[in-house]
C-alpha positions in Angstrom: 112.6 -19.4 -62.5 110.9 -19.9 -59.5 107.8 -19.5 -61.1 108.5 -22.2 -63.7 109.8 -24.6 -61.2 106.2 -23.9 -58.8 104.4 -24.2 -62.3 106.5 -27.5 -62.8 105.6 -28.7 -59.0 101.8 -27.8 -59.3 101.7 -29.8 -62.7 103.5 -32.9 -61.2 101.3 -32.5 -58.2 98.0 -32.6 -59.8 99.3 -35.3 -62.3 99.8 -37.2 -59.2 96.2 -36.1 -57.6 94.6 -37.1 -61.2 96.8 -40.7 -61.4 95.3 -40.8 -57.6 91.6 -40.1 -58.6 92.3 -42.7 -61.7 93.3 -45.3 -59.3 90.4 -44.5 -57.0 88.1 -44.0 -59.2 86.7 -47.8 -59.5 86.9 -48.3 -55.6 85.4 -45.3 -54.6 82.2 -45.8 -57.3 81.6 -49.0 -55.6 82.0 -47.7 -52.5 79.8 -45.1 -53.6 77.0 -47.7 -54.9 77.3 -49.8 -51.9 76.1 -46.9 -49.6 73.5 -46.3 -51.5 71.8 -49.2 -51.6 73.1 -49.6 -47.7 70.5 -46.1 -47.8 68.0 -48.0 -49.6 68.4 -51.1 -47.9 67.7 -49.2 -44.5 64.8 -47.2 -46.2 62.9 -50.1 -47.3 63.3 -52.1 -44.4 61.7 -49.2 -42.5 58.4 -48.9 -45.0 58.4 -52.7 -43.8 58.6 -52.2 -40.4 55.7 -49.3 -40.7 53.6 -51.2 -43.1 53.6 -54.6 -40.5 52.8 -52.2 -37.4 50.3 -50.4 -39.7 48.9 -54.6 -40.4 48.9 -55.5 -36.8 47.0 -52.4 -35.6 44.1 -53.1 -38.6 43.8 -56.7 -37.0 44.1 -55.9 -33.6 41.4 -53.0 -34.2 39.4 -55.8 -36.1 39.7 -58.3 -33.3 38.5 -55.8 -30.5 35.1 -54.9 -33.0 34.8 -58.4 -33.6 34.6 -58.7 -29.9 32.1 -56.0 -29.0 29.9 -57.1 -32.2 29.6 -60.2 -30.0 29.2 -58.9 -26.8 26.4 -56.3 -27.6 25.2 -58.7 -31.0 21.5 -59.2 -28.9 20.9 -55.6 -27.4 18.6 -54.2 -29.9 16.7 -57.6 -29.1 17.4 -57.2 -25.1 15.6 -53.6 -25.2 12.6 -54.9 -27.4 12.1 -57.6 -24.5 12.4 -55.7 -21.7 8.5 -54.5 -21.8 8.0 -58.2 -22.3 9.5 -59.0 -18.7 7.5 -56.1 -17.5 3.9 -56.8 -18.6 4.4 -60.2 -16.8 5.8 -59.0 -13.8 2.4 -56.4 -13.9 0.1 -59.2 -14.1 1.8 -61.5 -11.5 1.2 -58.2 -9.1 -2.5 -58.7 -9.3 -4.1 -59.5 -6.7 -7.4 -61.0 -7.7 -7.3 -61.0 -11.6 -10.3 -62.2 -13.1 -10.0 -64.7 -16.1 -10.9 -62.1 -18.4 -8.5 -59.5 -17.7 -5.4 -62.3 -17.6 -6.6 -63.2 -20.9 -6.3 -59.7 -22.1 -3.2 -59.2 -20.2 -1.6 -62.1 -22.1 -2.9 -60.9 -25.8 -0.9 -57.7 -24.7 1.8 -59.5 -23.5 1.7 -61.7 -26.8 1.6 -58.5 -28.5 4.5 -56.6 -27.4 6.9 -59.9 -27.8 5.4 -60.3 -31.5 6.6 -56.8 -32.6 9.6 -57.5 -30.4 10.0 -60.5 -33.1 9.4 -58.6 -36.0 11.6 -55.8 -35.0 14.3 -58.2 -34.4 13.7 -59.9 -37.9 12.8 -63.1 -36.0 10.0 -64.6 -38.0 7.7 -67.6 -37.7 7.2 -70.9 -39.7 4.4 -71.8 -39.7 3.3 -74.0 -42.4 -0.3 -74.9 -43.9 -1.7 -78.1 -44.2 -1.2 -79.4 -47.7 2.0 -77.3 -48.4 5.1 -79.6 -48.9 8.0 -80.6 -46.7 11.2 -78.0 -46.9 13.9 -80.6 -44.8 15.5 -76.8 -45.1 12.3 -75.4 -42.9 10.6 -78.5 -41.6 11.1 -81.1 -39.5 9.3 -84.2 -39.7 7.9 -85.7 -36.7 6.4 -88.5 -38.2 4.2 -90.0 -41.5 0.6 -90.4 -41.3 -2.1 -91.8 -44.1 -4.0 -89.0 -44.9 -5.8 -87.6 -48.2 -3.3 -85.2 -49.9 -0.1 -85.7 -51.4 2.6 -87.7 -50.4 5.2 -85.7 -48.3 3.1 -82.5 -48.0 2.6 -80.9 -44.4 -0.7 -82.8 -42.5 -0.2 -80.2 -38.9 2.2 -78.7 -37.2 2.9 -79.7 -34.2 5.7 -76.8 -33.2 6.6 -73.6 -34.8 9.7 -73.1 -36.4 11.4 -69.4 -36.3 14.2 -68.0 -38.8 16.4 -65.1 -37.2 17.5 -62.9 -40.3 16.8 -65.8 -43.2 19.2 -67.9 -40.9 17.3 -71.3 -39.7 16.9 -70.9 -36.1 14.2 -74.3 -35.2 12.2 -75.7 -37.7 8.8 -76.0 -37.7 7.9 -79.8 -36.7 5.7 -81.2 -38.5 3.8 -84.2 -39.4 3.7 -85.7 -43.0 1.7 -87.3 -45.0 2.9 -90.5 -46.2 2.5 -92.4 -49.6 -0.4 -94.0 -50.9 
């Protein structure tokens, strides 16, 4: 008997534990979905954090090379004009330079800042007579009668330069006007 009556109490007990869980049930699964999209919630908003740190270095690194681009943007063209600055000082040291050897001093001199130039992709304009006006490479002094086309090149009066297909001065010019 006193096993019936346990088996009787355990089978009203988990009748009660199973009416329990049945009650339960709904509340608990939503409780159950809220924390985990609470886990998700918190996950994601992490990968955000990361990912606008991981943003913020990238434009702070980009900022910093930005800045040293511009601070060391004319060395190459510093070192290329360094034995410029020296040739001159050497012939200023003279002490009784004869025309001759200034002259060769200064074709030297003209020299070394030419390939300095080049090096530095800092090229001349210098236009021929009879070649017409660029307004993108020339500009025009003045108009002058002359024998050749309208608005083609008579002289130049100034060289222009281009640094890297980028207009740097233009060449001035003088042009010859219409007929």
């Amino acid at each position: 008997m006193e096993d019936m009556e346990k088996q009787s109490a355990q089978a009203e007990n988990e009748k009660t534990i199973a009416d329990d869980q049945a009650a339960v049930t709904p509340e608990s699964a939503l409780e159950v979905e809220l924390a985990e999209a609470q886990a998700k919630i918190a996950e994601m908003q992490d990968a955000f954090l990361r990912a606008k740190a991981e943003a913020e270095n990238i434009r702070r690194r980009a900022q910093e090379d930005i800045a040293r681009a511009r601070k060391f943007a004319i060395e190459s063209f510093a070192e290329a004009m360094v034995p410029v600055k020296d040739s001159l000082e050497i012939a200023l040291k003279l002490e009784a330079p004869s025309i001759e050897s200034l002259k060769e001093g200064v074709e030297m001199t003209l020299k070394q800042l030419s390939a300095a130039f080049d090096k530095n992709r800092l090229l001349e304009i210098a236009p021929e007579a009879g070649e017409r006006l660029d307004p993108m490479k020339h500009q025009a002094i003045s108009m002058v009668p002359a024998e050749q086309e309208a608005n083609t090149v008579v002289s130049v009066l100034q060289k222009g330069y281009t640094i890297s297909d980028r207009l740097l001065r233009p060449a001035l010019v003088t042009v010859a006007q219409s007929k």
